[in-house]
N, C-alpha and C positions, 0 to 999 in steps of 0.2 A: 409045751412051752408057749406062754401066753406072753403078744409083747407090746408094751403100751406106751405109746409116743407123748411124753408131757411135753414136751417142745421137738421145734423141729427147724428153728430160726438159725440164721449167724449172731454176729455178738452186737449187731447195733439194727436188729429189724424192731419195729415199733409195735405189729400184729401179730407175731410169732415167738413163742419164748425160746433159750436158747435151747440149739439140741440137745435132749437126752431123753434116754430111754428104761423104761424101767420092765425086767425080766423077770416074769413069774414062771417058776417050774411044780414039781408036786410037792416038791418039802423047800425050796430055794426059793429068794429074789433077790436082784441084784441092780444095782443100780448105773447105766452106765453114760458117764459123764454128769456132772453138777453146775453149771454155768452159772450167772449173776443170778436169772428170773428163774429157777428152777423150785428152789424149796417150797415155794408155795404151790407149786403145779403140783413137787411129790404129793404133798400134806392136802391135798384134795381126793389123793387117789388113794391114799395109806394114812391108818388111821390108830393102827397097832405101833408104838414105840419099838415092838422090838421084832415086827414082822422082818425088816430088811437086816439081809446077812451079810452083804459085801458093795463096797461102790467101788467102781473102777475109774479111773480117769487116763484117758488116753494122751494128752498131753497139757503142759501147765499156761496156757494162755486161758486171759479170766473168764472166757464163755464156755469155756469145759470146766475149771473147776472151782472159781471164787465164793458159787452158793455154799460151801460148805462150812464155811461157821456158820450160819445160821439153819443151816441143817440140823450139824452137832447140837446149837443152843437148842435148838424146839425138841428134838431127842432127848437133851438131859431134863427139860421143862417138863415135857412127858413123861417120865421116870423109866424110860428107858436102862434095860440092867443087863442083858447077854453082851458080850463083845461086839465091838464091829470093826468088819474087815474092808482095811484101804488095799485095795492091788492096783497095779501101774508102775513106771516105769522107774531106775533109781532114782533116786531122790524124792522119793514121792512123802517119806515121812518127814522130811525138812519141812517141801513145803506146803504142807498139808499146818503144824503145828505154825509156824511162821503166821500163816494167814488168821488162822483163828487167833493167834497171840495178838495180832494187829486189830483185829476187828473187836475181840470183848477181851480184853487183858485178864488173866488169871483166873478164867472159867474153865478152860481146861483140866484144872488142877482139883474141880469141885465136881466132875460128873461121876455118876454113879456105874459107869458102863465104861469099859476098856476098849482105846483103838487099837488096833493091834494093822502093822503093816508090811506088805510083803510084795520083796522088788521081782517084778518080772522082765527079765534082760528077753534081746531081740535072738528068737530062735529059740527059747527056752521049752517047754513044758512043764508045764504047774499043774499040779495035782493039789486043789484045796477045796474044804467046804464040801466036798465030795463031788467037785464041779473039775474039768481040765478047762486051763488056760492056756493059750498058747496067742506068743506074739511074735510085730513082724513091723519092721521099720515103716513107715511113711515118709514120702520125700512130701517135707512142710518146711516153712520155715523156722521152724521150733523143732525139737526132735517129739517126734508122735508115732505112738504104737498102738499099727491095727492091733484089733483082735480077734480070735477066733475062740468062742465061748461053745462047750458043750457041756449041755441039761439037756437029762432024760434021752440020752440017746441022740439029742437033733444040736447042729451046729449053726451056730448063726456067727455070723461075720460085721466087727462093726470098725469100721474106718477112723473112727477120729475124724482129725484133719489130712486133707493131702493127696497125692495120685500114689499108686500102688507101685511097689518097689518087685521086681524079679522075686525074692521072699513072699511078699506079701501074696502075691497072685498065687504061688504055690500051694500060700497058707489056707486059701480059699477056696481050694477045688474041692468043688460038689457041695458047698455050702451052703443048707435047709434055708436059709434069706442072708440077705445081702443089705445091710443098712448102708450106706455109700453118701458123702459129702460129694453136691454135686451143683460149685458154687456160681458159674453159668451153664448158659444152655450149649453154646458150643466152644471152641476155642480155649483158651490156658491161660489163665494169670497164674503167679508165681503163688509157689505152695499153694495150691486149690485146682481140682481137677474139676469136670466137667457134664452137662449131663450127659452126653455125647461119651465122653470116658466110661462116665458108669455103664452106660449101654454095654459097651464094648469090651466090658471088665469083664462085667454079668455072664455074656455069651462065652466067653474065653474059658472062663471057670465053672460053667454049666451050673450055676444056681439055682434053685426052684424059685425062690422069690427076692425081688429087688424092690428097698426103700428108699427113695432118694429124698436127701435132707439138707439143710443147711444152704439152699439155692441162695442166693444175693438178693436183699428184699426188694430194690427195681428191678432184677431180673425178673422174678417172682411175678410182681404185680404186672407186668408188660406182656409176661409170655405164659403164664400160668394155663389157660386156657387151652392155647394150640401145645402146649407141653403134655395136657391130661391125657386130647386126643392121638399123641405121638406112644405113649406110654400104653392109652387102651389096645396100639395098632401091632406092640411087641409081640413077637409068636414065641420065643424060648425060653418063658417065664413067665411069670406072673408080675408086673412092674404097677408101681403104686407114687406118687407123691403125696405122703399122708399130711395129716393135719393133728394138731394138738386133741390128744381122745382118741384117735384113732388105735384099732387094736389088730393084731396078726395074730393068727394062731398056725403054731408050726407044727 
């Protein structure tokens, strides 16, 4: 499993595009989360129309998922022709169509490629694409589902937004990395947990690797520094705050 960070921002940083992550396995890639500034970050890293099989979006606020009409348009532009698979939470085919309706009025109805969507409720197990999905509420202010994605055998755990819910912790034990929203360094605002949290999630759930993302961009540029060397000083994993390009291999 190869995993390549196009963004790793919140939804109004100026240097960082929004998080999301894109999952290469040996026959799979998956797309996870879409934000405002993201389509252009995918469409530097992917070149094939019809290499990506699935985009996931953890919850419906615009910096996880508003890039995606203009996703869908560069996709149908490209002649894009296999299916592509929306997974996340119900209602994700509302509003997934909704957006793109709003954005280019009745392009949906000309593409040459099938969305195909499929709701994954909290506590579920999803067996698609030849991948298991499994999700897990987040306490956000939106309703947002962790997820727990396995390809090729290794599991990686991706947050969304939010601090982890009794569920979700569960959902994460011994999980091959840890991508974790971690939107200051210590302490709690509402809906957004901490890097301090992530630390403490990480250790709890015995992860091999932790990515922390989505920092708050004054937090970021104030503490970035003594945060790397907090991060290199971790002993029960391998802890990272990566950067747009940056890759993991699990």
């Amino acid at each position: 499993m190869e995993v390549s960070f196009l963004g790793v921002g919140e939804a109004c940083d100026e240097r960082y595009p929004n998080t999301s992550v894109l999952v290469r396995g040996e026959d799979k890639t998956v797309l996870l989360d879409c934000g405002f500034s993201v389509p252009c970050r995918f469409f530097s890293h992917v070149r094939d129309a019809d290499s990506l099989d699935a985009v996931w979006i953890s919850h419906f606020h615009g910096d996880h998922f508003f890039g995606i009409p203009q996703l869908l348009l560069r996709l149908f532009e490209t002649g894009r022709k296999k299916p592509l698979y929306f997974i996340g939470q119900s209602g994700i085919e509302d509003l997934v169509l909704r957006a793109m309706d709003f954005a280019y009025p009745s392009f949906y109805k000309k593409f040459g490629y099938e969305c195909r969507f499929v709701a994954l409720e909290p506590g579920q197990t999803l067996n698609e694409l030849g991948l298991c999905w499994q999700g897990a509420v987040n306490k956000h202010s939106q309703p947002d589902l962790a997820l727990c994605l396995t390809m090729d055998h290794k599991r990686l755990y991706f947050s969304g937004d939010g601090c982890p819910t009794p569920q979700a912790k569960e959902m994460a034990q011994g999980c091959d990395l840890m991508i974790h929203e971690g939107f200051l360094l210590e302490g709690r605002i509402h809906g957004h947990g901490s890097v301090q949290g992530c630390l403490d999630f990480a250790r709890e759930a015995a992860v091999k690797k932790l990515a922390i993302v989505h920092l708050q961009r004054d937090e970021r540029r104030r503490e970035e520094a003594d945060l790397q060397r907090r991060l290199e000083n971790v002993s029960f994993c391998q802890a990272s705050l990566p950067v747009p390009d940056d890759v993991i291999v699990v």
